[in-house]
C-alpha positions in Angstrom: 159.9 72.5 94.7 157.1 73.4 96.9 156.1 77.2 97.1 157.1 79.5 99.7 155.2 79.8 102.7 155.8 83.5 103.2 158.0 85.3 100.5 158.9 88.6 100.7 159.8 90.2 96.7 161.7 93.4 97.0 160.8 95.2 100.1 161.5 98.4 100.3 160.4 101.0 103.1 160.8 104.7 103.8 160.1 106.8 106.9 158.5 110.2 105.7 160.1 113.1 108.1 159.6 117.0 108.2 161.7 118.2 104.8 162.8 114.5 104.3 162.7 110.9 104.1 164.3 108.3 106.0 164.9 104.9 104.4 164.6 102.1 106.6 165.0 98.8 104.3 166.0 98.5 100.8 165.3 95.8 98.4 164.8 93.0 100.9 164.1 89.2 99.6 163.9 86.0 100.7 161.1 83.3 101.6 159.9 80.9 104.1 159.0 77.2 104.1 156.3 76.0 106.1 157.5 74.6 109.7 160.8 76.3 109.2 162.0 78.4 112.0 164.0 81.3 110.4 166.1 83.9 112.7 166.9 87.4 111.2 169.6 88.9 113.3 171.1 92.7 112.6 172.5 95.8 113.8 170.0 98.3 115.6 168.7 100.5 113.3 169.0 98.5 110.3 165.1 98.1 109.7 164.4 94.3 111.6 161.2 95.7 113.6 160.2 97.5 110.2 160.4 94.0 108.3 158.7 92.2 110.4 155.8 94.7 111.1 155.5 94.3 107.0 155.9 90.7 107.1 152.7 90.6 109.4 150.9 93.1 107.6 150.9 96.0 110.3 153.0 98.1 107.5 152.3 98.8 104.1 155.8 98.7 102.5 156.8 101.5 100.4 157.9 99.5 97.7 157.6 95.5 96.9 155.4 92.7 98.1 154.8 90.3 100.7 152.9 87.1 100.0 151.9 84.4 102.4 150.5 81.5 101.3 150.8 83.1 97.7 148.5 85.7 98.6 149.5 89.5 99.0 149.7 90.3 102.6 148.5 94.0 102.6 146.8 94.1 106.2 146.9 92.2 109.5 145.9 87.9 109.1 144.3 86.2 111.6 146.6 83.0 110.6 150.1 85.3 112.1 150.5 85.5 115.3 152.6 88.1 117.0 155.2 88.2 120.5 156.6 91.7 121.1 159.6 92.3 123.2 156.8 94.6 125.9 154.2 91.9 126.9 151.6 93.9 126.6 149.7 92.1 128.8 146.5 94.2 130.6 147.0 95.0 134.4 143.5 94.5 135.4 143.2 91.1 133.5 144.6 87.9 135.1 147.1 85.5 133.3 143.7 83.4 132.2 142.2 86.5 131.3 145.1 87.9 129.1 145.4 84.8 127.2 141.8 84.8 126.4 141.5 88.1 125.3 142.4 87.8 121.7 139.0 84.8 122.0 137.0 87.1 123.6 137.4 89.9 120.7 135.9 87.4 118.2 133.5 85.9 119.9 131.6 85.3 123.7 133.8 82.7 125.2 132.7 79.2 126.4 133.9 76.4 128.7 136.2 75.1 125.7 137.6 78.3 125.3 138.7 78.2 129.2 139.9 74.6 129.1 142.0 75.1 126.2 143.7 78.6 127.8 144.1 76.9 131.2 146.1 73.8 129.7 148.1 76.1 127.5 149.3 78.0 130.6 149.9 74.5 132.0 151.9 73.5 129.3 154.1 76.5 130.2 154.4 75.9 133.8 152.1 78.7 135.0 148.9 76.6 135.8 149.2 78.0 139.5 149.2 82.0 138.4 146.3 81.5 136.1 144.9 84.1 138.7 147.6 86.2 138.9 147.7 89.9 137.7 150.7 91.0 135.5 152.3 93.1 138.5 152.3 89.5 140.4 154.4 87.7 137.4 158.3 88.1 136.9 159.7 89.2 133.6 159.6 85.1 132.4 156.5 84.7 133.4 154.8 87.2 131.5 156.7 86.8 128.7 155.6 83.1 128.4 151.7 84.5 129.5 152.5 86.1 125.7 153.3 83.6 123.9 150.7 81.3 125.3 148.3 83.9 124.3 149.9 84.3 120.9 149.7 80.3 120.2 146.1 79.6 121.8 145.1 81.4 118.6 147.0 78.9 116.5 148.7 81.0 114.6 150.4 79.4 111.1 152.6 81.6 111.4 154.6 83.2 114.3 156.5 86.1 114.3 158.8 87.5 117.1 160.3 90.7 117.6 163.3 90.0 120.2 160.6 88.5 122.6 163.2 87.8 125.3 165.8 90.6 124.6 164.7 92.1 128.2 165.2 89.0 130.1 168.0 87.9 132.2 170.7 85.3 130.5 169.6 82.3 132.4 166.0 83.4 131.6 166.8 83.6 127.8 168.2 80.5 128.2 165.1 78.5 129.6 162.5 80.6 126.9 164.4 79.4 124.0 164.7 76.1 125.4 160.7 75.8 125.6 160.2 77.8 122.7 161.9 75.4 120.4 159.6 72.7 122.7 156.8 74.1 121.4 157.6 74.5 118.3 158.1 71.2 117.7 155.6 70.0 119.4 153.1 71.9 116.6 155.2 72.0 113.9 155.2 75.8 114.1 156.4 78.0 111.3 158.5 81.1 113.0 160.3 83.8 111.9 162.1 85.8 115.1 163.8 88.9 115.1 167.1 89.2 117.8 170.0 91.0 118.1 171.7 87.7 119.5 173.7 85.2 117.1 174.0 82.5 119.7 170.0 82.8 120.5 169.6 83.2 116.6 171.9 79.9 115.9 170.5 77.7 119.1 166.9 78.4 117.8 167.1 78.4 114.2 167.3 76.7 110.4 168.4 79.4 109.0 170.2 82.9 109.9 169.8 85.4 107.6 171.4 89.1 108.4 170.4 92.5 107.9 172.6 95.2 107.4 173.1 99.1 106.5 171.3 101.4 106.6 168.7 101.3 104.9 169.1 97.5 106.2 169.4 94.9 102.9 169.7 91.8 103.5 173.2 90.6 103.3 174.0 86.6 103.9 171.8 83.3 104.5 173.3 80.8 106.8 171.9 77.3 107.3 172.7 75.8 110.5 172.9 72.4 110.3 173.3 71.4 114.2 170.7 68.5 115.1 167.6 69.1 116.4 166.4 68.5 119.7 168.8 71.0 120.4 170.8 71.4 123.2 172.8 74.4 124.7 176.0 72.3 125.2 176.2 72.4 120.8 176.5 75.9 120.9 179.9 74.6 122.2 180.6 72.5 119.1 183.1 73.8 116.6 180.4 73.9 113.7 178.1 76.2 115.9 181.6 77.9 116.9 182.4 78.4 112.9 179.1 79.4 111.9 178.7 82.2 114.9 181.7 83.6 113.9 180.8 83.8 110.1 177.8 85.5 110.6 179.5 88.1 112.9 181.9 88.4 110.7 179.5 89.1 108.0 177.4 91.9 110.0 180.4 93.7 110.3 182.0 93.5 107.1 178.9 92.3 104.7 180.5 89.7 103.1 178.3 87.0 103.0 177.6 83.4 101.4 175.4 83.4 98.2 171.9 84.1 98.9 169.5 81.9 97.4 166.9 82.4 94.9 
């Protein structure tokens, strides 16, 4: 069987507070093949943020391990890329200039470096507000300004943290759609963080759920609708069955057998 991608052994992670502690995730396992797209769906406050700020090395765990590529993560990679739910994205700085900015930290750009930022934007339909400052880009747009400038790098892995959760529905809609497009397109390994089974099902090879507090991890779902995916099979009766089984297990915490 080939080795895990990312695996995370264990994790465990406490918040320390005046005259207390506040445990945020308990015992957490489970592992990630390469060009897998995995969806971690939970109630808030049951320590999803906190995992994947571990899982990307921007938080030392308070107990356990996280390994990608069989190496201890134990600060940030340049190989995992981030999208947060707030852009981010600079006022001052255009949409090119956003995009370019991670680049531009490393090293003094060149033309190549424009050329490949100005066809990633194009890929995403924003070619014409390459110029455009973030107060001049809807909600969408911006959003999808961040992910270009999260995949430009070429991340191996990609993490989300509910990148859409602000957007409107049909929004949501259209961002998973081309998410899932790109993902494809470079066989991108992703983990993603929502608070959305239907998003968590349309997008993903696996649901798993987080639950409690401190959040453990309590069922694995494989979703076994066909990929290129479609919004009308979140209409089937096996995308119907397996969004009620996981809401079903958030609530109550039973759960099918998680694997090994």
């Amino acid at each position: 069987m080939t080795d895990p991608f990312l695996q995370a052994h264990n994790v465990s992670h406490n918040y320390p507070r005046p005259n207390r502690v506040t445990p945020a995730l308990a015992e957490v396992s489970f592992s990630l093949q390469e060009h897998e797209f995995v969806c971690v769906v939970g109630n808030s406050g049951s320590g999803k943020s906190t995992l994947l700020r571990i899982l990307g090395g921007l938080l030392t765990p308070t107990a356990g391990e996280v390994q990608f590529r069989g190496v201890p993560v134990r600060a940030p990679q340049p190989q995992i890329g981030f999208v947060f739910q707030n852009t981010n994205l600079m006022p001052w700085r255009t949409a090119l200039e956003n995009v370019l900015l991670p680049l531009e930290l490393h090293k003094p750009l060149d033309k190549d470096d424009r050329e490949r930022a100005c066809a990633a934007l194009a890929l995403m339909g924003l070619e014409a507000f390459a110029d455009a400052y973030p107060s001049q880009l809807s909600g969408g747009m911006a959003q999808r300004v961040t992910l270009t400038r999260a995949l430009l790098q070429s991340p191996a892995l990609l993490l989300l943290d509910e990148p859409f959760g602000a957007l409107d529905a049909l929004t949501r809609e259209r961002l998973n759609q081309e998410l899932l497009r790109l993902c494809r397109d470079r066989k991108q390994t992703a983990l993603m963080i929502t608070h959305s089974i239907q998003e968590a099902v349309f997008l993903a090879d696996r649901v798993l759920v987080l639950s409690g507090q401190p959040g453990s991890l309590q069922g694995a779902f494989s979703v076994d609708l066909p990929r290129p995916r479609t919004l009308e099979m979140l209409t089937w009766p096996q995308a119907g069955a397996l969004i009620s089984g996981i809401r079903a297990c958030l609530a109550t915490g039973a759960h099918e057998p998680l694997p090994q």
